[in-house]
N, C-alpha and C positions, 0 to 999 in steps of 0.2 A: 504493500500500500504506500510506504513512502517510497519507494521509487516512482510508481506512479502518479504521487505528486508534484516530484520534481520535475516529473516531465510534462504535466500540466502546466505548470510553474515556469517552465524555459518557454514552450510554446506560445504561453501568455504574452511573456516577455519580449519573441521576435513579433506577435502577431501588433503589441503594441507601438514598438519604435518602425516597423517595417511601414516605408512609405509616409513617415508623419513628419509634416514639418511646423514645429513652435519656434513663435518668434517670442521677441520682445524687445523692447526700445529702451535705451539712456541717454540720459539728460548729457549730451553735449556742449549744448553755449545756452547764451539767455542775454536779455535783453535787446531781441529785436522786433521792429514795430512794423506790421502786416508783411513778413517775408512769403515772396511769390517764388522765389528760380534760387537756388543755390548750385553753382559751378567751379570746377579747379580747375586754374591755371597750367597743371603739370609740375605742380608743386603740392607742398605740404595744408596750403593752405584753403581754404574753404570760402568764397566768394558768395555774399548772401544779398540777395535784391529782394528791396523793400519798396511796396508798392507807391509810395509818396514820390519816389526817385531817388533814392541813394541805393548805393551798394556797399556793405559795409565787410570787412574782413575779419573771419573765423578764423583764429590758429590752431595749431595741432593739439595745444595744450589746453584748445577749450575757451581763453581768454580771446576779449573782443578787441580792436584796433580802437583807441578813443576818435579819431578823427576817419572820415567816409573815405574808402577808396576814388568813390565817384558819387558828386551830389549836381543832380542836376532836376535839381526840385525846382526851380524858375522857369522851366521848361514844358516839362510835364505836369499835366493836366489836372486838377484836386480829384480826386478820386470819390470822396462824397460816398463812400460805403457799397461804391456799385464794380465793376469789373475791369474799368481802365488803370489808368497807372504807367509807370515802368515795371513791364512785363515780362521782358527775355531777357537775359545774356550768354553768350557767345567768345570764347574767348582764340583767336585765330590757331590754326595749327603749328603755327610758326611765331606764335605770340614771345619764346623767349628770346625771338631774335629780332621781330620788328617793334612788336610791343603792342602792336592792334588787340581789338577787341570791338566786339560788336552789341548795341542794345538795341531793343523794341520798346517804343512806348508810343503813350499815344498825347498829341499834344494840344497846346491849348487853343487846338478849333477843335478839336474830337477827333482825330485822325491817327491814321498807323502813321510812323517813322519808325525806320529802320537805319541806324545811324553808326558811323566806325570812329574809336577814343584810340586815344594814345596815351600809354603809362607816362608818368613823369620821369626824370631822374632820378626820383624814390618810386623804387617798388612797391611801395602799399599806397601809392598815392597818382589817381591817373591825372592828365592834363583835363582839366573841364573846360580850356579852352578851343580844342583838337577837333571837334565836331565835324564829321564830313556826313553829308546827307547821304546816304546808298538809294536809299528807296522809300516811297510815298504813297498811299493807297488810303481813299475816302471812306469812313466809317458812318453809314446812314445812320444809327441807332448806340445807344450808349454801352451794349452789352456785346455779348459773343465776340471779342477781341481776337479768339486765340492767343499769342503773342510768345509763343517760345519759340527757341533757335537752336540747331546742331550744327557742329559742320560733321559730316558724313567722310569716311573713308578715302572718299572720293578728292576731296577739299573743296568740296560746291556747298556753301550754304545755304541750310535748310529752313523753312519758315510757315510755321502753322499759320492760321489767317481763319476765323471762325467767320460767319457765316450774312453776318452786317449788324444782327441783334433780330429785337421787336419777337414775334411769337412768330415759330410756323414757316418762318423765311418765306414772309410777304414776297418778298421780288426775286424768290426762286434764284437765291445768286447762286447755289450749291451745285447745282445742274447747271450753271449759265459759263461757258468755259472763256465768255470772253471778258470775265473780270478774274480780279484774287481774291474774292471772298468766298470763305467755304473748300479751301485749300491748302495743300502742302506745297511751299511755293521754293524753287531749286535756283540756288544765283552763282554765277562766278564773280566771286569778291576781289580776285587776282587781276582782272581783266576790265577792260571798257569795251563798249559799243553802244551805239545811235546816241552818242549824245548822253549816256549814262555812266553814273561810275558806276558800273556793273556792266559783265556782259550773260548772253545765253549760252547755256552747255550745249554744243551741238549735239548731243545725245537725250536733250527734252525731250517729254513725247509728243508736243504738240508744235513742235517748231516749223516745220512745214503746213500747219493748218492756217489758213489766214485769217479766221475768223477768229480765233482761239488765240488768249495769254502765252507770250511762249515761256512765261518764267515756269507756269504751273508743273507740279511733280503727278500731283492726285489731288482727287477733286470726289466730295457730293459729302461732306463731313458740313457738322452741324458749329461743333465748339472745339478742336482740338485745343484743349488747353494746354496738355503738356502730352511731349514722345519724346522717341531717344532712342538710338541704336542700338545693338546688341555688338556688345564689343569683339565678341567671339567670333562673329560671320554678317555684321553689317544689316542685317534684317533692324526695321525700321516699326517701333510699334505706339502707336495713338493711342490714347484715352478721350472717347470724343464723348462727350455732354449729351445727353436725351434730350428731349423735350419734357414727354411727360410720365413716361414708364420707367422707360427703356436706358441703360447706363452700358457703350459699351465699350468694348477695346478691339482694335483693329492691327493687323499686323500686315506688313508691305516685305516682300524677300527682295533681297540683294540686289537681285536682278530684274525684278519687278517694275513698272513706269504707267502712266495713263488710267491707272486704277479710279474706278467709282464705287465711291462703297456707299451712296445710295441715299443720303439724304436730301431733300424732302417728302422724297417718294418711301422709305421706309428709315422707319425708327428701330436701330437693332434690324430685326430679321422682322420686324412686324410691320403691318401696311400704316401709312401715315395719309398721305398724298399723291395718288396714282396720277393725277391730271401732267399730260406731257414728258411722262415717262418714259423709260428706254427700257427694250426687253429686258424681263427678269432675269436671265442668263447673261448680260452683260457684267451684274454687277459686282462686287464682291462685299461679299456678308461678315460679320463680325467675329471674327476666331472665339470669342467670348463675350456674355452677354451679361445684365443680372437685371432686376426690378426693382422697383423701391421698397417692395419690401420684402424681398430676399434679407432672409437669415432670420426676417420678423423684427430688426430694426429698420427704424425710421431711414431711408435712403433718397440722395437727392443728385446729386453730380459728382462725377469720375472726377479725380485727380492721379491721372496715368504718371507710371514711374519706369521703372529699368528692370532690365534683366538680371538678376544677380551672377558678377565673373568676379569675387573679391577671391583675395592673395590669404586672408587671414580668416574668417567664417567662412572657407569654403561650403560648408555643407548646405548653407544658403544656395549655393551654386546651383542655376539653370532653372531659376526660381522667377517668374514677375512680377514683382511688385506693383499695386496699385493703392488707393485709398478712395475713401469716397467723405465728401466734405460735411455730411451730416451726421451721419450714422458715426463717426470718428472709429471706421476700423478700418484695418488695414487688410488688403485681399491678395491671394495669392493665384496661379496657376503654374504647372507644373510643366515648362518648354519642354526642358531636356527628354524629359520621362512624357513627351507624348500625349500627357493629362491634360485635357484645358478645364476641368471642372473649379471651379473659385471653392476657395477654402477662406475666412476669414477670421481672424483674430478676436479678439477680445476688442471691447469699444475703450479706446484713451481719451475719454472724455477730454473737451474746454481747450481742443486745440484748432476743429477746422481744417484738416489736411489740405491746403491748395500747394504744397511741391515735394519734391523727392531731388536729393542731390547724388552723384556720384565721390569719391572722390580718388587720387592716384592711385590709389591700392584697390579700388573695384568695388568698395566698403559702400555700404547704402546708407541714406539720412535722411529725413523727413523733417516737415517742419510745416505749420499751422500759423495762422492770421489770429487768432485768440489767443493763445499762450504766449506767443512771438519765440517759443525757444526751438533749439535744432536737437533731435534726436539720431542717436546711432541706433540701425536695425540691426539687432544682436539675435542670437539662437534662445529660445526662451527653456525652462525646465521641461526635462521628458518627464512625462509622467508613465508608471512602471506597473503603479500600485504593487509593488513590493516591498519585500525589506527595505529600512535603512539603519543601518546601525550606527548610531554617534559614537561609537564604542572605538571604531576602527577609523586612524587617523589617516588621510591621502593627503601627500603635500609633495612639493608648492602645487597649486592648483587657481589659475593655468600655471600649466608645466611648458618646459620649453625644450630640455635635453634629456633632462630624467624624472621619478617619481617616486616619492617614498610611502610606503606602506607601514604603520607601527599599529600591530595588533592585539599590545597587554592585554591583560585582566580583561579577553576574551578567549573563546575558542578561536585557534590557529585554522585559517582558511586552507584548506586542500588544493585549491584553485582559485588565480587570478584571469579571466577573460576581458580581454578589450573589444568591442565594438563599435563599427561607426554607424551616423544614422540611417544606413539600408539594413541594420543587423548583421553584418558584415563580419567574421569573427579577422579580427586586426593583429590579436596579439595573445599568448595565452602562457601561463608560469603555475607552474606546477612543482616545482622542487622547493622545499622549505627546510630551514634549519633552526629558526631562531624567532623572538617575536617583533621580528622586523623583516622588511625584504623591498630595494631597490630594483626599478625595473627601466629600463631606458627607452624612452619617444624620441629619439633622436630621427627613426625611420618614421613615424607619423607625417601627414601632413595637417596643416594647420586646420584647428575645426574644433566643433566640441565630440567628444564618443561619452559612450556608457560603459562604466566599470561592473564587472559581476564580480563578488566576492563568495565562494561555494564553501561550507564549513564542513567538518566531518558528521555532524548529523544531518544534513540536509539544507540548514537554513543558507539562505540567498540574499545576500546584501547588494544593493546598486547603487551606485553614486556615477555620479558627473562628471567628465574632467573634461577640461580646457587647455587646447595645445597652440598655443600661441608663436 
C-alpha cells in the first residue's frame, strides 16, 4: 500500500507541474505618472514613456533618473484622461552609434506625429531640440490612436495606427487602403523619397497599387495599441482592441505582407459589419480571441505584449504575454508548444495594464497608468500540494554554481531529484553519507525547477529552486 502511494504521489506530482505555467510580478521602479511604452536602448537600462510627454529613465538597480531623458510636454497634446498622448518609442538599431530615436505622439491639433530625437552629449539626457518630423497623418476622433513603434529585423520601421476613433469606424478607414488609419504602417527611416524624410521599402505590399498607401504593412485592425516581434524568428504579433465583445490578438509571420485581419467587417472571428466587405476567405482571423467576460472577470481592452526569449526565467520561454486593462490580469498562450488556448493569472488589482516592456536580456515588464510603477514578470510558486518540510535546509536559493542541502534533526532523504517545468527529470543524487550533501547546477540553465526530496519511509518533500 505504500508503495502505491508513492506512486500516486509522483504521478500527482508530474501531472501537476507538467505543462503549467505560474507567473508572478515584482515591484521594479515606482514613481511614474500614466507610463504607456517602456523600451531599451541595448543597454542596461529601461526607457519609460509617460503619457503627458516625457520619457523618463529606469536603471538596472530599480532607481529613477531625477531629470526626463526626453520632455517634450509643450508639444504634445493634454491628454485629459482619454487615449492621446506620447504614445510610442523607438529607439534606432544603430542608436549606439548615431544616437536616433524615434517617438509617436499626437499633437496639439489632435494629430499622429511620428518624429526622430537625438541623445545629447549625456546619455541619459536627449537633445529636445533635435526634432525632425518623419511623418504626419490626421486623426478625425480623439481615440483609437494606436501609437506604438518597432523597428523589425528588417530595419524598416514599424507603426500601429488605430482606426481614427468615434464607434464602429464610421468612415470605414480599416478597409479603406488609401489612408493609414487602421494599420501597421512599414517606413525606411535610412532613406528619403518624394519629398519625405522617409522613403518606401520596395518590398511593401501595396507599392504598385495606385490607389493604395504604399507605407501600409496590414490593414482592417480596429486599435492596435501595442505589438512587437518575436525575437527568435521575426513573427510580428498585435493586440488589437474590440469594440464591444471581442479582445483579440493577431499574429503576422516573417514572411507574411498585405494581410487583412478584418475589421469593421468582423470583431474577432465574429460578424460586426458585412456592408462592403471582401470575401471571407480573404481575410485572416485572430490566432486568439477572448470576451469580456472570459474567466468571469470584468474585461475591456487588450494590452498586447511579447513573446517570452529571456537569458534568465527561461522557463517563461515561448510564452505570450498579454494583459487586458480592466480585469488587471495578465494572459498567456503557449507559441512554442502549439497551444493558443489563454490561461490567465491572478487579477493585480489598481494598476490598468496599458504596456509591456522588453529588456536586453529578453526579461519581461509591465506597467499600468494607476499605480505608475514597472513590474518584472517573474515564475510564480508551483503548486504541488505536497510535502514541505521547513525541516530541511536548501541554500543559496537562487543558486548559481552549486546547492547545499542540510538535513539535521530529520530523516536522511534516500533521494534528491531535480526537475524543470515540463517535469523533466534534470538531475538526481542518490548517495549519502552524512547530514549534509552539496550538489552542483553548474550544468543547469537558468530558470526556476522543482526539488523532490524522497525519505526512507516514503515521505516526499518539494521545494523551489532558483538558478540564476
Amino acid at each position: 500500500m505504500k508503495r502505491m502511494c508513492l506512486l500516486l504521489l509522483s504521478l500527482f506530482f508530474y501531472l501537476n507541474i507538467y505543462g503549467q505555467l505560474d507567473i508572478a510580478i515584482e515591484n521594479f521602479g515606482t514613481g511614474f505618472n500614466k507610463p504607456v511604452n517602456i523600451k531599451n536602448a541595448g543597454d542596461s537600462r529601461l526607457f519609460i514613456v509617460e503619457q503627458d510627454g516625457f520619457i523618463q529613465i529606469l536603471n538596472a538597480d530599480g532607481t529613477k533618473n531625477i531629470t526626463p531623458f526626453l520632455d517634450i510636454d509643450d508639444i504634445v497634446i493634454e491628454t485629459n484622461n482619454d487615449e492621446r498622448g506620447l504614445l510610442g518609442l523607438a529607439f534606432h538599431p544603430n542608436y549606439n552609434v548615431n544616437g536616433y530615436f524615434y517617438v509617436n505622439y499626437i499633437n496639439l491639433s489632435g494629430n499622429t506625429v511620428i518624429s526622430r530625437f537625438s541623445v545629447s552629449a549625456n546619455p541619459d539626457i536627449a537633445d529636445d531640440t533635435s526634432e525632425l518630423i518623419i511623418l504626419t497623418y490626421s486623426q478625425p476622433y480623439p481615440n483609437h490612436n494606436g501609437g506604438d513603434m518597432a523597428f523589425g529585423n528588417d530595419g524598416y520601421l514599424y507603426i500601429s495606427s488605430g482606426d481614427g476613433g468615434s464607434f464602429g469606424d464610421p468612415d470605414d478607414n480599416s478597409q479603406d487602403l488609401s489612408n493609414l488609419l487602421g494599420k501597421i504602417l512599414r517606413i525606411d527611416v535610412n532613406n528619403t523619397s518624394g519629398g519625405n524624410n522617409y522613403a518606401i521599402p520596395m518590398d511593401n505590399p501595396f507599392i504598385s497599387d495606385g490607389a493604395a498607401a504604399d507605407e501600409i504593412w496590414a490593414y482592417g485592425l480596429r486599435n492596435p495599441w501595442k505589438f512587437s516581434f518575436d525575437s527568435s524568428n521575426n513573427n510580428l504579433w498585435i493586440g488589437d482592441v474590440g469594440q464591444n465583445e471581442i479582445e483579440e490578438i493577431n499574429m503576422i509571420g516573417s514572411s507574411s505582407s498585405g494581410v487583412n485581419f478584418g475589421w469593421r467587417c468582423y470583431e474577432g472571428s465574429s460578424e460586426y459589419n458585412l456592408t462592403d466587405c471582401p470575401a471571407m476567405n480573404t481575410l485572416t482571423f485572430p490566432i486568439a480571441e477572448y470576451t469580456h467576460t472570459a474567466s468571469g472577470n470584468t474585461k475591456c481592452s487588450i494590452t498586447g505584449g511579447y513573446v517570452h526569449r529571456g537569458t534568465i526565467n527561461t522557463d517563461l520561454n515561448g510564452y505570450y504575454f498579454f494583459a487586458d486593462y480592466c480585469s488587471d490580469e495578465i494572459g498567456t498562450i503557449d507559441v512554442d508548444g502549439g497551444d493558443f488556448t489563454i490561461h490567465y493569472s491572478d487579477q493585480f488589482t489598481g494598476n490598468n495594464w496599458t504596456t509591456f516592456g522588453e529588456d536586453i536580456n529578453g526579461e519581461l515588464y509591465i506597467a499600468g497608468v494607476t499605480s505608475g510603477d514597472v513590474f518584472k514578470i517573474i515564475p510564480g510558486n508551483l503548486s504541488t500540494n505536497e510535502f514541505n518540510d521547513s525541516t530541511i535546509k536548501m541554500y543559496p536559493n537562487p543558486s548559481n554554481n552549486i546547492v547545499n542541502f542540510n538535513f539535521k534533526n530529520t530523516i536522511q532523504p534516500t533521494e534528491i531529484t531535480i526537475f524543470d517545468l515540463h517535469g523533466k527529470q534534470v538531475k538526481i543524487h542518490n548517495q549519502f553519507s552524512g547530514s549534509s550533501v552539496q550538489i552542483s547546477t553548474k550544468t543547469l540553465s537558468k530558470g526556476v525547477y522543482l526539488v523532490r526530496l524522497q525519505d526512507s519511509e516514503g515521505k516526499i518533500t518539494n521545494k523551489k529552486l532558483v538558478i540564476y
